[in-house]
Structure formats: C-alpha cells, structure tokens
VOGU-3710 file (C-alpha; in Angstrom, 3 decimals, decimal comma):
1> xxxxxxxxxx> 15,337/-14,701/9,183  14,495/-14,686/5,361  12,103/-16,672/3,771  14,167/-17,639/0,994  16,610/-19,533/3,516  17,374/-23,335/4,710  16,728/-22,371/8,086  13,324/-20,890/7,420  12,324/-23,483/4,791  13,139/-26,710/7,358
11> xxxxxxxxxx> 13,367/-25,566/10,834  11,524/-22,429/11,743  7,985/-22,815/9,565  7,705/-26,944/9,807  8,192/-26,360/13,584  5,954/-23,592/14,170  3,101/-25,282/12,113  3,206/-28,693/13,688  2,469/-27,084/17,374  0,178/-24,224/16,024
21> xxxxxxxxxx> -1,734/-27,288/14,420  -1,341/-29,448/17,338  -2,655/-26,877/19,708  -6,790/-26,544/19,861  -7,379/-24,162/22,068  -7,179/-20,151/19,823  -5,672/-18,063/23,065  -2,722/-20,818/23,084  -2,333/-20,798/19,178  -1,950/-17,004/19,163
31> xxxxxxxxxx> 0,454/-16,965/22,228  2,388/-19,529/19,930  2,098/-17,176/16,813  3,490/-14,499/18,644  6,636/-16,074/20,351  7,115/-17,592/16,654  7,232/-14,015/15,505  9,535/-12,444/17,841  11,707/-15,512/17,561  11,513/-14,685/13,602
41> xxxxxxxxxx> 12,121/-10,872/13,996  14,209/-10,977/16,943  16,672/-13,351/14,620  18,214/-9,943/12,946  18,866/-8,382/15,778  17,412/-9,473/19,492  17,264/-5,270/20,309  14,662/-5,073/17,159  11,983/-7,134/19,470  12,661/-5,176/21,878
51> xxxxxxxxxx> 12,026/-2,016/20,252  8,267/-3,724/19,015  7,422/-5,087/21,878  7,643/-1,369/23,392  6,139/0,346/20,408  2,955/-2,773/20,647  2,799/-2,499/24,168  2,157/1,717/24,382  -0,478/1,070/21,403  -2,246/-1,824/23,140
61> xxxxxxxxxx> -2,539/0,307/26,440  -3,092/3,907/24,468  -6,346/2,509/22,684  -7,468/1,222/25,527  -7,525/4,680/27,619  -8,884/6,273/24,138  -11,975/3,861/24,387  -12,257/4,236/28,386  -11,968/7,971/27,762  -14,955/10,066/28,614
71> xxxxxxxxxx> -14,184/13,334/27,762  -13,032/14,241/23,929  -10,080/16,217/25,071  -8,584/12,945/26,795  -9,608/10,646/23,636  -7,347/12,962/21,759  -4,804/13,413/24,325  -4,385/9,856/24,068  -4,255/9,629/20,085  -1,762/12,353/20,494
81> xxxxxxxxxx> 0,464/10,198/22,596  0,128/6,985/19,936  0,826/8,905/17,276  4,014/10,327/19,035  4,983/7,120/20,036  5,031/5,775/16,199  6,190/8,949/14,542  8,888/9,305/17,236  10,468/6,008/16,633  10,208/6,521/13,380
91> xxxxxxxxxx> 12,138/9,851/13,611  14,678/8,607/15,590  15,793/5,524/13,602  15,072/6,211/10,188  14,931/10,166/9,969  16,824/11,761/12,307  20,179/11,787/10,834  18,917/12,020/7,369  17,362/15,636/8,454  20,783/16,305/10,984
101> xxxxxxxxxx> 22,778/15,673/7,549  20,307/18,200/5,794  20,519/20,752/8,130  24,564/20,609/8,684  24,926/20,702/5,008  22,638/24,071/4,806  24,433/25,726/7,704  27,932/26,352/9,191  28,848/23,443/11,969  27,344/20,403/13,160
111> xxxxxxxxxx> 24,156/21,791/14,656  23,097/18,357/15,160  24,975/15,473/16,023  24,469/12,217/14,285  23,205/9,051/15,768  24,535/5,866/15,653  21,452/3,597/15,064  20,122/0,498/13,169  17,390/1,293/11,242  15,349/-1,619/12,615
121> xxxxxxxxxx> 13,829/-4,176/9,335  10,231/-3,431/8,524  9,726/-0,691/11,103  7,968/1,137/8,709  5,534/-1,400/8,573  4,263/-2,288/11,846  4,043/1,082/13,194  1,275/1,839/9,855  -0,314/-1,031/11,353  0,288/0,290/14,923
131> xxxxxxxxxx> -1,293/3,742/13,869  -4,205/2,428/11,904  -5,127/0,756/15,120  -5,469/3,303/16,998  -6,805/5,780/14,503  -9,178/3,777/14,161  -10,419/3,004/17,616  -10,770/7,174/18,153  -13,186/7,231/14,944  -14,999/4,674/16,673
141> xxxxxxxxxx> -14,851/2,012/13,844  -13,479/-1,076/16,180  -13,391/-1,604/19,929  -10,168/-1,469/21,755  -9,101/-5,063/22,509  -9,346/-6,047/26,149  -6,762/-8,962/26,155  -2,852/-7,950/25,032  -2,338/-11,076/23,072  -5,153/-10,760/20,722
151> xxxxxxxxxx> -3,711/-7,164/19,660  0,289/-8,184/19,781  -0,741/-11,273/17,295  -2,231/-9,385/14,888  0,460/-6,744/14,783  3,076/-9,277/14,864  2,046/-12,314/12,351  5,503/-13,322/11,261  4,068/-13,722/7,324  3,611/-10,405/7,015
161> xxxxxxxxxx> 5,687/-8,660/9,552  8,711/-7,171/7,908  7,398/-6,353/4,096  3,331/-6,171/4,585  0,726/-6,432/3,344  0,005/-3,748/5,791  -3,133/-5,208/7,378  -5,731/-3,341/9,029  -7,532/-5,288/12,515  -11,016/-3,553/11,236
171> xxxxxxxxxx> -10,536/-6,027/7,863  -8,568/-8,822/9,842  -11,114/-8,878/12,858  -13,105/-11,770/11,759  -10,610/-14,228/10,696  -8,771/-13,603/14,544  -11,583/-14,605/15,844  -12,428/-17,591/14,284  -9,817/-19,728/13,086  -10,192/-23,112/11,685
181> xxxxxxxxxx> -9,688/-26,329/14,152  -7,443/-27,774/11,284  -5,107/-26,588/8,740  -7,935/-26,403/5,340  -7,010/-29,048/2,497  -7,621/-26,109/0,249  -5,527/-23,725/2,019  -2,540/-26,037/1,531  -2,822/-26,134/-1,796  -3,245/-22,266/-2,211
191> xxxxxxxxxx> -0,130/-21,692/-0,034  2,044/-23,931/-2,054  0,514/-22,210/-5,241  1,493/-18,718/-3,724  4,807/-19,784/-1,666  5,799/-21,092/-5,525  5,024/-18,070/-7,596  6,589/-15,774/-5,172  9,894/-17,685/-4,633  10,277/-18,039/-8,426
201> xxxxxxxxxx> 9,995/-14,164/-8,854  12,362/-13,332/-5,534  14,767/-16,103/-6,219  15,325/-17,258/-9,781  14,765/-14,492/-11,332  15,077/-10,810/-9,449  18,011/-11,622/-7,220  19,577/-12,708/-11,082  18,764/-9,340/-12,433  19,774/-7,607/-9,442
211> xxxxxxxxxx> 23,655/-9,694/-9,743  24,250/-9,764/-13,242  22,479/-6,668/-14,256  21,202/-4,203/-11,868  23,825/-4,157/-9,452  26,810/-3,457/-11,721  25,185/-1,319/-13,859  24,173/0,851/-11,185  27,286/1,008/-9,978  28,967/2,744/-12,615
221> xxxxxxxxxx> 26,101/4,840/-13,613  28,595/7,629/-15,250  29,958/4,836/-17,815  26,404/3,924/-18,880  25,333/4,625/-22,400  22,232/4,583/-24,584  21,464/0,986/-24,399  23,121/-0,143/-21,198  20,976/2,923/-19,984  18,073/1,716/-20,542
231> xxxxxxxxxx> 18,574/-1,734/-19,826  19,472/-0,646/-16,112  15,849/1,192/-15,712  14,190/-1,692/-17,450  16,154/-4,286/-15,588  15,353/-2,683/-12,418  11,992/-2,088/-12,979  11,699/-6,108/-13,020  13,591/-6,397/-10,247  11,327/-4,141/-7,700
241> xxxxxxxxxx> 8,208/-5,735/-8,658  9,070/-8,862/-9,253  11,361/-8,745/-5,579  8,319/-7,016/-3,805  5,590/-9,024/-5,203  7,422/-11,974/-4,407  7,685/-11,172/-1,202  3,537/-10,227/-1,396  2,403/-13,634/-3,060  5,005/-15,927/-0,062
251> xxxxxxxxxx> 3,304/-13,938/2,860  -0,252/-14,509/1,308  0,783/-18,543/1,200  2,823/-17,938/4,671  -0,886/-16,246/5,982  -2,484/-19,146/4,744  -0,458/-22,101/6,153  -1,625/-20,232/9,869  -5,098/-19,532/9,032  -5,585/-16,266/7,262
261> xxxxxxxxxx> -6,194/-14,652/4,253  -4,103/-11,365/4,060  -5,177/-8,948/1,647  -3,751/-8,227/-1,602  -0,938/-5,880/-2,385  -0,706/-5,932/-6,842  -2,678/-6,491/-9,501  -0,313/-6,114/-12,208  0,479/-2,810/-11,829  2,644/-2,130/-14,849
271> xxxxxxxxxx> -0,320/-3,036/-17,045  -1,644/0,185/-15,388  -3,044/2,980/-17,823  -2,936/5,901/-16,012  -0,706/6,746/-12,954  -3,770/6,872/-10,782  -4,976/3,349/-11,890  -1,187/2,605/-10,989  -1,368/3,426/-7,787  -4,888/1,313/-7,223
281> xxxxxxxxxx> -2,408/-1,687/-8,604  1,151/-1,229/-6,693  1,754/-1,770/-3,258  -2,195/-1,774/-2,530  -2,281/-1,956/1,433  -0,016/1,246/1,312  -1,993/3,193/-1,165  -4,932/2,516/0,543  -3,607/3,670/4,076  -2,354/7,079/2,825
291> xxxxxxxxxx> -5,427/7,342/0,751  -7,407/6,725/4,050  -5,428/8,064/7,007  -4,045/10,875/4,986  -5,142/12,060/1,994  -8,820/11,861/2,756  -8,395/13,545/6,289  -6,341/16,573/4,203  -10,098/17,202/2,570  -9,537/14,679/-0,490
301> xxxxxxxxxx> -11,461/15,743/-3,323  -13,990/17,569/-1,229  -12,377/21,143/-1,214  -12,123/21,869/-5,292  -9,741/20,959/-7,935  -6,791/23,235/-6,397  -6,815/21,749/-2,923  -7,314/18,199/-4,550  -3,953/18,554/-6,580  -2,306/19,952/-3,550
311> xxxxxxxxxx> -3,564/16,878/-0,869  -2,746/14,567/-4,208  0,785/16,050/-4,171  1,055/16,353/-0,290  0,221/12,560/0,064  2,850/11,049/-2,714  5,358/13,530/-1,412  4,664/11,686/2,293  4,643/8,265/0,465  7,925/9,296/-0,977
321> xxxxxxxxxx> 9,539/10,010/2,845  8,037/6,684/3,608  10,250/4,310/1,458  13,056/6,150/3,040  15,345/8,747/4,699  16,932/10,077/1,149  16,140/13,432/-0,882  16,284/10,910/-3,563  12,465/9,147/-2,162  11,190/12,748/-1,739
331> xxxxxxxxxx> 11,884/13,319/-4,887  10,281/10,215/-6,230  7,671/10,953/-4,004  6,992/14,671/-5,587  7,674/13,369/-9,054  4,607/10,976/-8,764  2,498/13,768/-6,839  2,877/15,665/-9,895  2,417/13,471/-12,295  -1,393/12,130/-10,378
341> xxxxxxxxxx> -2,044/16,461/-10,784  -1,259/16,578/-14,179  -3,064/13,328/-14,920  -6,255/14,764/-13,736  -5,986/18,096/-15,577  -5,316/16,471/-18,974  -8,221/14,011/-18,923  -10,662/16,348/-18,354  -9,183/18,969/-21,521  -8,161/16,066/-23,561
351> xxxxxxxxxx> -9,587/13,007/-25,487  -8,793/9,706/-24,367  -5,959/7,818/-25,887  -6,020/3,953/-26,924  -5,633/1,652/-24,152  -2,393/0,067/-25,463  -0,688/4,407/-25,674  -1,599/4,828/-22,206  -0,400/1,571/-21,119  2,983/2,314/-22,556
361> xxxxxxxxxx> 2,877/6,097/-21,218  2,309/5,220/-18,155  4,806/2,260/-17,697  7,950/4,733/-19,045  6,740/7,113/-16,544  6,454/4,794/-13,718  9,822/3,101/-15,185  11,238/6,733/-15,053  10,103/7,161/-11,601  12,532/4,371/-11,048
371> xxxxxxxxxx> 15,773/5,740/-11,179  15,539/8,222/-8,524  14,323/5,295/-6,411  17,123/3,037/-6,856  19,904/5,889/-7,635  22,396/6,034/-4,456  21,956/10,295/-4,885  21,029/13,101/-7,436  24,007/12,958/-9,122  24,046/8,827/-10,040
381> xxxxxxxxxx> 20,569/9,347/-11,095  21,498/12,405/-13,530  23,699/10,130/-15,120  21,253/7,740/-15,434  18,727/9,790/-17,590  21,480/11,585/-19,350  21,772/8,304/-20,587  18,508/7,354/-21,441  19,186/10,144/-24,188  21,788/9,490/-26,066
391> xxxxxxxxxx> 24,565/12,077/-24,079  26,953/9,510/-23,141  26,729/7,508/-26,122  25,437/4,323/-27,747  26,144/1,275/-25,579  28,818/2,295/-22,506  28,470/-0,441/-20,689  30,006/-2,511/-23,400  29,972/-6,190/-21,353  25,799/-5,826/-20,929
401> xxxxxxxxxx> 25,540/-7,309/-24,551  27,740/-10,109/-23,412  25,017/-11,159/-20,353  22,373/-13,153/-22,941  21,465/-14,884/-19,996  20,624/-12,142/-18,017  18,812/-10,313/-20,769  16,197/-13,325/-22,057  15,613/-13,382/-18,024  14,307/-9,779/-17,876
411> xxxxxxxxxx> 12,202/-10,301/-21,095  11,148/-12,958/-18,606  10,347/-10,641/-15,826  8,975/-8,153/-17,514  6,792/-10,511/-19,472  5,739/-11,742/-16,159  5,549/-8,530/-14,592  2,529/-7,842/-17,664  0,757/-10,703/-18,066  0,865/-12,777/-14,773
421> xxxxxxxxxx> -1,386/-12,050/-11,834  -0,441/-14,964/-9,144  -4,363/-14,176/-7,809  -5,951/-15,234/-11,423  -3,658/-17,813/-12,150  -5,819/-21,005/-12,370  -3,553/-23,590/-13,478  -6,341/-26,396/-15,819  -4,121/-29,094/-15,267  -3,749/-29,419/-11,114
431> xxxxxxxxxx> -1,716/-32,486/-11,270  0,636/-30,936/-13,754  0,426/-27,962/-11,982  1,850/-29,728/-8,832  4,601/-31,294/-10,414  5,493/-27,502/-11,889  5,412/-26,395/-8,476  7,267/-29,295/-7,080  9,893/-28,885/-10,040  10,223/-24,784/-9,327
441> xxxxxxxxxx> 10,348/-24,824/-5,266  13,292/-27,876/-6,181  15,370/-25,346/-8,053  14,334/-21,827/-6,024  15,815/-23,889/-2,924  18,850/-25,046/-4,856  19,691/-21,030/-4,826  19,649/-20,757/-1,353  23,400/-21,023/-1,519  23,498/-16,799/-1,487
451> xxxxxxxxx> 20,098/-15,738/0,113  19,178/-12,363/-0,027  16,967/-9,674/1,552  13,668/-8,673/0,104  14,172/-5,076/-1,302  11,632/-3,849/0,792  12,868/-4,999/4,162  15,182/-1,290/4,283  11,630/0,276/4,767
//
C-alpha cells in the first residue's frame, strides 16, 4: 500500500484513525496500530507479514533471555542468535544470489544455485530496528519489554515501516508510553504541514523527473552527450532526495496523526560543505546507526588516524551493501569511504576554502556519487561519466532540450532541494498557508492516476 494512493488517502488512514482515536484504553490502541500495520505491509504481498512477524517474534523472545541471562556467555549466546536471525534473512533475500552470481562468474560452473525469492519491501529497515533493539538491551541501555505488543508496535508503526526513519525504542520509549487521550489540535496541523510538503516533492515533482527525464535518459546511457549528461546526474540527484525526503517529511505527518514524533532523517543535505557534514544531513537515522552500532564499535577515532580512515572506509563500504545487492552500491559505498578519508587528511594540511567552494565541491561529488547509485551496472555508469566530459559529444540526447517542462521542474527541485528545510518552514501567513496546502494536496491527489513506489522501498 503506497501513501501516494486513493486507497491509502480514503480508506486505510481515515479508518485506522477514527478507531485508534475512538479507543481510550493504550494496550487496545497499540493492538490496533499493529493489525493496521500488517494489514498495510501485508497488502504487497501477505508472505512479507509473515516473514516480520517471524523475524519480530525471535527478537521479542531473544532480548528477553539476554536480560534474564545470568551468565555473560549466555547474554552473548543470545545476541549471537538475534543477530543471525536479522543478518540471515537478510542474506537470504537480498544477498544471496547477488554473491551466488559473483562467485559463478569468478569460477567454472554454477557452484551455487540461485534462489527464487522476493526481496521483501523495507526489509532492510525493520531488521536495523530489530538489531538496535537488541544491541541495545545487551549494553544494558533499555530493559527488555515484558509484554509482545509493546515491542511488535514499535517495530511495526505503519508510518515509518517500509522507508524509516529508522527509529530506535531507547529514543521512542517515552512517547510509547504515554500517548495523548486525543488526537493534539497542533499535531493536526503539523501533519497536514508535513503530509503536504512531502507529497509535493514525491508526487508533482520527482515521479515527473523520474518520467520525463531520469528514466529515459538512463536508459540509453551510451547515446548521452555533454549536456544530456549532465542533466541525467542533476536530474537524478533531485529525484533521490526529493523522492526520499518525501517519503521522510509524510511519515513524520503519518507519526503524528497516531501520536508520535519520529525523528528526523535531512536537513538539507546538498547544502552540505564537506562530505562528512553530508553525511550528518542525508538519511540521518541511518548515519547515525552505522555511526553507532558500527563504526564506533570498530574503535572509531580512538585507535589513530590510520585505523580511523580504515573504520571510516569499512563503515561507508557496509552502508554501500546496505542500499543493495549490486557491485554498483559497493562501489558507491567505497567511493564515499574514500572520499570521508581524504576529507580528513586535506583539512588538517590545507586552509579552509569559502563556504560557497565547498558547498559546490561537495554537491558535484555527492552528485557524482550518484551515478553509480542509479546506473543498472559498471558499464551504464561508464557511459555516464564519459559523458559528463565531453567524449560522446555535445548534447546526444537531442529531445532533452525539447522537455522545457521537465527542465524549469528540476531548477525547481533542486532549488528546493537547497533552500527548503520542511522542519524550518514557518509559513507567517497560517490561513494562507492552509489554503496552499489545501490547493497542493488537491493537485498531488489529482496524480494518483499512476502511483508510484518510493525509491527507497527496494531497500
């Protein structure tokens, strides 16, 4: 079930808010907010709750035994048997044929035979959540939770489910507890603010980059030229954020229509200066998670300069395997490990540049990044930066001229994508502000006619 869909829009969410509203008593409301989300997940494919409710159920129960657990060696045992439980699913449904392909490809035969599997929407997601969970309850920084619904709700809230924020309980813990009798005046208001600015991004105008520009042009990446070169990177570059942070800004109104606050995922991240400050701006709950459930336990920064570039470099080239089962995202991955290395060499042996040089630097290299990120393989994405300088001439892609629409849109989106935080925006004029709003969801829903997936939902 998408979001940006009639049946979401005027069945599933007026429904679901009416009796979670209508309900006083918290234990009910979360059993309510549960079946909600596996009605909501389980609407893709009725095998993908299946799969969660297994994965939930061995985390609920492994934390438990970790808390009850005496003895250090069972704690860890089982940790051991959580973690396994993630990773494993994980391997099997989004990893295992991408390393059977590898491994064929190196060697003579079919060592390993591929698997005919689903790669389940959001998977990635919840089993983060899953993890950090249970990671956390063997470091002894929350109890285990005694009661399976309070644990399944959390890793389950439909608003956030299949794209994040990935939430931690430690940060979440309060708000579960104590939710509001009624539904806040103020929160209504926020949602509506937030369900607005993200459907305007996803709908109007990234899934219109992503038709008339991004799309096509990355289809034919060995005709591109010069100019339709670069309009592909930029044009994608829009896209992604604009798509994901879409995505970010209706969950955070979604969260809010139920009673929560989920934490924030950009800050304009393309307004970045350095690829470290970046990474403190894009895709924040992720960033955070490696930074604290991997790079940190790799030694961080506490081990010299050497071991700091390596765990740097170690941790984007994980974050790279994350976004998906392709040399492609390991690639990505390594790129931006080595670019966070060589960021922190050069600003302690060089000068600091004005703002507005690293600003720029930083957005072609993130923009460069790109490519291999959206690029089907190696190859496509070669002919994308062969390109991008000058090798296969001027324009290529003569029709991209032709799409004026299409282009004043992505000075649109990347104007946005610059300039607009949804978090700062303080409209002066709230009455005008609601008519805006009223005027925007009008025409977002009008495109409904086509819906389409978030980007990030593959991960």
């Amino acid at each position: 079930m998408l979001f940006n869909s009639f049946g979401f829009i005027f069945v599933f969410l007026p429904v679901v808010l009416i009796i979670y509203w209508a309900t006083p008593n918290l234990t009910a409301r979360k059993w309510i907010s549960l079946i909600a989300s596996y009605i909501f997940y389980g609407a893709w494919d009725w095998r993908f709750a299946v799969l969660m409710l297994g994965t939930t159920s061995v985390d609920y129960f492994t934390a438990r035994y970790i808390q009850d657990a005496t003895q250090h060696q069972k704690r860890k045992f089982w940790l051991i048997v959580s973690m396994l439980s993630n990773l494993g699913v994980l391997g099997i449904f989004k990893y295992y044929n991408f390393f059977a392909s590898s491994l064929n490809g190196m060697v003579p035969g079919e060592w390993l035979p591929y698997l005919h599997v689903i790669l389940p929407i959001g998977i990635s997601f919840y089993t983060f959540e899953s993890m950090s969970y249970t990671i956390d309850v063997y470091w002894e920084r929350i109890p285990a939770l005694k009661r399976f619904v309070d644990y399944a709700h959390f890793v389950t809230m439909f608003p956030r489910l299949v794209a994040g924020p990935i939430a931690r309980y430690s940060d979440m813990a309060e708000q579960l507890k104590k939710l509001p009798r009624w539904l806040p005046a103020e929160h209504i208001e926020e949602a509506i603010h937030f369900f607005t600015m993200g459907l305007v991004k996803k709908v109007l105008i990234a899934d219109y980059l992503a038709g008339h520009l991004v799309n096509p042009l990355f289809a034919a990446t060995d005709s591109l030229g010069f100019v339709s070169g670069w309009i592909a990177v930029l044009s994608y570059t829009a896209q992604l954020y604009l798509d994901f942070s879409g995505y970010s800004d209706m969950a955070v109104g979604l969260g809010l229509l139920i009673g929560f606050r989920l934490p924030r995922n950009f800050m304009l991240p393309y307004a970045a200066t350095s690829i470290s400050d970046f990474w403190r701006r894009w895709h924040i709950s992720l960033s955070t998670w490696l930074r604290d459930y991997l790079y940190i336990p790799l030694g961080g920064n506490r081990q010299g300069e050497r071991r700091t570039q390596i765990n740097l470099f170690l941790t984007m080239l994980l974050g790279g395997l994350w976004h998906g089962a392709n040399w492609t995202f390991v690639l990505w991955g390594a790129y931006h490990g080595l670019a966070q290395a060589i960021h922190r060499v050069t600003r302690k042996h060089f000068p600091p540049l004005p703002r507005w040089i690293n600003m720029i630097g930083t957005f072609l290299i993130v923009a460069l990044g790109w490519v291999m990120f959206r690029a089907e393989s190696m190859t496509a994405a070669l002919h994308v930066y062969k390109s991008l300088i000058g090798l296969n001439g001027l324009v290529g892609a003569d029709w991209v001229l032709q799409a004026k629409t299409a282009l004043a849109l992505l000075v649109l989106g990347l104007g946005i994508s610059f300039t607009i935080d949804t978090y700062e925006l303080k409209p002066k004029y709230r009455t005008a502000w609601a008519v805006a709003c009223g005027i925007l969801l009008t025409l977002s829903i009008a495109r409904f006619y086509a819906p389409s997936p978030f980007l990030y939902f593959q991960f």
